[in-house]
C-alpha positions as CSV (number, residue, x, y, z in Angstrom):
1,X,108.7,128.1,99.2
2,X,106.8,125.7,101.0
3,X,106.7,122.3,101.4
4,X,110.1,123.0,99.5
5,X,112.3,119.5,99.9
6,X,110.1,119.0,102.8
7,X,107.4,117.4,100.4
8,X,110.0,114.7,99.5
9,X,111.8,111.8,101.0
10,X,110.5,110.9,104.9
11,X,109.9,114.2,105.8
12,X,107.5,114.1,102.8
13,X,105.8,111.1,103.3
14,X,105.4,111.9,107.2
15,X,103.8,115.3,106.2
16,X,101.3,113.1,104.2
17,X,100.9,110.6,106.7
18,X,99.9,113.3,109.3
19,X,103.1,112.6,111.7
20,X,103.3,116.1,111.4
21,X,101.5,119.4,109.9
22,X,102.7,123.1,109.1
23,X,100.8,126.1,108.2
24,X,102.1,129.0,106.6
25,X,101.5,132.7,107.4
26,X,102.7,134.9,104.1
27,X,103.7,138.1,106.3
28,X,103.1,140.4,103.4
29,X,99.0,140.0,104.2
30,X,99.9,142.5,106.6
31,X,101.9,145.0,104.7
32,X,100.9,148.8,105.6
33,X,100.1,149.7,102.2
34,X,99.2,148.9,99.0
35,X,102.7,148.5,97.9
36,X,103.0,145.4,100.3
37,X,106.2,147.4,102.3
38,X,106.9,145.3,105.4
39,X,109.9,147.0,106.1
40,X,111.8,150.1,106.2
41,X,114.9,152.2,106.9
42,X,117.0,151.7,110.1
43,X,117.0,154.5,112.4
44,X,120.6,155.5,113.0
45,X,121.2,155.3,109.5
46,X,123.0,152.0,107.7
47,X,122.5,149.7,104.8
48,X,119.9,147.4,104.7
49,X,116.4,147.6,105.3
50,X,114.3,146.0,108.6
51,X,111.2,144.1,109.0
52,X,108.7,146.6,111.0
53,X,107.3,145.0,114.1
54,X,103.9,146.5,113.5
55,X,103.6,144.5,110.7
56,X,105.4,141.2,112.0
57,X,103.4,142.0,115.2
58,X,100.0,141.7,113.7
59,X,101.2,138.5,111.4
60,X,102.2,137.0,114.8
61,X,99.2,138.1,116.6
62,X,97.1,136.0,114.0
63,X,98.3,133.2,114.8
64,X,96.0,131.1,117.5
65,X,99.1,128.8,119.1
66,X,102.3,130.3,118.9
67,X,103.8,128.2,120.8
68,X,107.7,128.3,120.6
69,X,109.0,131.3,118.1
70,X,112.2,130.5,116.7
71,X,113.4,133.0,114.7
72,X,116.2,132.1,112.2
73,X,119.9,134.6,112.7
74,X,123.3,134.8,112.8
75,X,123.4,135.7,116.3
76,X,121.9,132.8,118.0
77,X,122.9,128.9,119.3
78,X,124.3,127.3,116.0
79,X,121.4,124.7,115.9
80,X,123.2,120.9,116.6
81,X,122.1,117.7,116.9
82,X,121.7,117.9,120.7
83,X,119.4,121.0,120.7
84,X,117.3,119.0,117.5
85,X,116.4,115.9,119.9
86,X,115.8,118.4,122.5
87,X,113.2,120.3,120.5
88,X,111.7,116.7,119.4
89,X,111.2,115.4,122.7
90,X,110.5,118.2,125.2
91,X,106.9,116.9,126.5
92,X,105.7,121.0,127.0
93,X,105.6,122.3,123.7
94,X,104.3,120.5,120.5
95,X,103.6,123.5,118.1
96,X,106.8,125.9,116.8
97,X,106.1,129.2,114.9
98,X,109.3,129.5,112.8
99,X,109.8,133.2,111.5
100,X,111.6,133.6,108.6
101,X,113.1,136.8,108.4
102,X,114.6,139.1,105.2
103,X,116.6,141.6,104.3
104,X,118.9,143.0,107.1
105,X,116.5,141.4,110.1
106,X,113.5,142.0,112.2
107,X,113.1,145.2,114.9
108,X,114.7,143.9,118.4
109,X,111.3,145.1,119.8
110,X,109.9,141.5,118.4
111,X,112.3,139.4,119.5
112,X,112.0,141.2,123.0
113,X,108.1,141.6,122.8
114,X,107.5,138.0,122.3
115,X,110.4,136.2,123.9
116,X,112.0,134.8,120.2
117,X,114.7,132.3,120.3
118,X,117.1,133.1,117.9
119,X,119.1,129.8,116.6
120,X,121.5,129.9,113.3
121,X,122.2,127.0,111.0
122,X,126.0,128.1,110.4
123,X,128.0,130.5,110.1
124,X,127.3,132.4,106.7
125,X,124.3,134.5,105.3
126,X,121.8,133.3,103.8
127,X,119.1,135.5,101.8
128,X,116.2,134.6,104.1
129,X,115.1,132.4,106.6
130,X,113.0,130.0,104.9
131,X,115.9,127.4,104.1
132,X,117.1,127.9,107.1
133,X,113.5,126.7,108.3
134,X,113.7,123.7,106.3
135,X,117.0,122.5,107.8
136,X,115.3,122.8,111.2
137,X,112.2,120.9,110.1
138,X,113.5,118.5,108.1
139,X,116.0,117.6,111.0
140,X,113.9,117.6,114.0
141,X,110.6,115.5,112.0
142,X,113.0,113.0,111.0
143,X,114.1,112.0,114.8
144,X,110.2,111.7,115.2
145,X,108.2,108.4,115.6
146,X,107.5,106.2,112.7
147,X,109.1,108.4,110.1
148,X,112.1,106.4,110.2
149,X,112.7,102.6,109.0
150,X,113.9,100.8,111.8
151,X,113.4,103.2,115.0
152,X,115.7,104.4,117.1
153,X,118.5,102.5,115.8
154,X,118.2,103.9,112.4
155,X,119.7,107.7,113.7
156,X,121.8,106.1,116.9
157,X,125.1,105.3,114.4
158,X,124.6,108.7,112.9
159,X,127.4,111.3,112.8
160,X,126.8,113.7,115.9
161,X,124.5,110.6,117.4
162,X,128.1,108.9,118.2
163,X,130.0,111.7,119.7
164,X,131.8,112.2,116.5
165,X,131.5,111.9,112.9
166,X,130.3,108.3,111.3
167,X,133.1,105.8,109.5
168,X,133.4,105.5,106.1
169,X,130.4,103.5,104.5
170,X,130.5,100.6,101.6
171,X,127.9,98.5,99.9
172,X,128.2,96.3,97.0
173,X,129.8,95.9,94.7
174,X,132.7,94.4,97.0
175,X,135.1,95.9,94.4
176,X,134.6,98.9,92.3
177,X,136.9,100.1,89.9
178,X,139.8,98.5,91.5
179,X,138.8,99.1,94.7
180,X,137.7,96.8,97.7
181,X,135.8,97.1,100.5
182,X,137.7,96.9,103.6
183,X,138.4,93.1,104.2
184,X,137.2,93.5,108.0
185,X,134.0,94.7,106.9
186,X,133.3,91.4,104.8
187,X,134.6,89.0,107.6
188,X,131.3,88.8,109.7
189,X,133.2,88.9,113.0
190,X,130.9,91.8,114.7
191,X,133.7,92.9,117.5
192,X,136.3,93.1,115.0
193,X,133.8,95.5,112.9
194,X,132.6,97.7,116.0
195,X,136.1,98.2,116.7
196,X,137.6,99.4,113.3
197,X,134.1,101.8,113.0
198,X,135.4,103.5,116.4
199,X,138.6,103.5,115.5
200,X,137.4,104.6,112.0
201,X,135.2,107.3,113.0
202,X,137.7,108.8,115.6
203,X,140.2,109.2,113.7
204,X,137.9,110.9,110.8
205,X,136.9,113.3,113.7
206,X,140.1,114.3,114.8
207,X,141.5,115.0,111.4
208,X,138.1,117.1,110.4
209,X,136.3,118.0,113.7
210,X,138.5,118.3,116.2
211,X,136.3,120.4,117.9
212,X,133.7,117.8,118.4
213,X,136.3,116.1,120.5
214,X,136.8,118.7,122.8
215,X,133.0,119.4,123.3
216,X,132.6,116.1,124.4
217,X,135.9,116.3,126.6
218,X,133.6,119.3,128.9
């Protein structure tokens, strides 16, 4: 499942480039038997199995820098754009282990035993966490150093970036299929332009994410 899209694009070409590196830990090397079981039934009865912390503790435990463990479920921080730069630039930690559960989840006893962050990429279900990983990955390398054309300026217009979601976006043709590109937008008067992309992008927020709005309101 790895690289996955992460061996494409930026993210891709960063991985190559050595902006940044992963390793990958298959957490059935350290099933309990033969059958490569890492899970089992829930005590208390219920559907779904759980991933046993014997096993998830010994795949942990042979890992040389843990770091941060982020572990991927519905019940944590829906990941944002805020929390992404924060995980980019916080100077203490460098190295993430992101664990990718299955089935119904992992034993609490992990998350407890180690101190796991638990952060969700929305609200649905997904059938593991190893997309979920990607998102994360693919989010946070791109806010990283050189990975980018043009630096910092090339994520500061972004939706989320702005407070809001980003303006409608044209390129040429001028007119396709009987349709122009706003006039403003072609007049190369740069306040005039700022001021309809505001204007643009505020409006697009309120109508679709108006809850945007009031996060920034706090």
């Amino acid at each position: 499942m790895f690289p996955g899209t992460l061996g494409g694009g930026v993210v891709g070409r960063a991985l190559v480039d050595g902006v940044w590196s992963y390793d990958v830990i298959n957490i059935r090397d350290f099933a309990i038997n033969e059958y490569g079981s890492v899970d089992d039934a829930q005590f208390g009865g219920g559907v779904g199995m759980v991933m046993r912390p014997d096993v998830l503790g010994n795949a942990l435990d042979s890992v040389k820098n843990l770091g941060r463990i982020i572990y991927f479920s519905p019940r944590g921080p829906r990941l944002n754009q805020k929390m992404v730069r924060e995980f980019v630039t916080e100077p203490q930690n460098k190295v993430y282990t992101l664990l990718c559960g299955r089935y119904e989840g992992i034993d609490q006893r992990v998350i407890d035993e180690y101190n796991i962050q638990e952060i969700s990429v929305g609200d649905y279900i997904l059938s593991g966490g190893e997309i979920a990983a990607q998102v994360f990955v693919d989010s946070a390398v791109r806010l990283m150093d050189n990975v980018l054309g043009g630096g910092a300026e090339a994520t500061a217009n972004e939706s989320f970036e702005i407070g809001g979601l980003e303006w409608p976006l044209y390129t040429r043709p001028s007119v396709w299929r009987g349709q122009s590109v706003p006039e403003v937008l072609l007049s190369g008067h740069h306040g005039n332009i700022e001021r309809w992309r505001k204007q643009q992008s505020d409006e697009i927020t309120k109508q679709r994410r108006p809850d945007l709005i009031k996060e920034n309101e706090k």
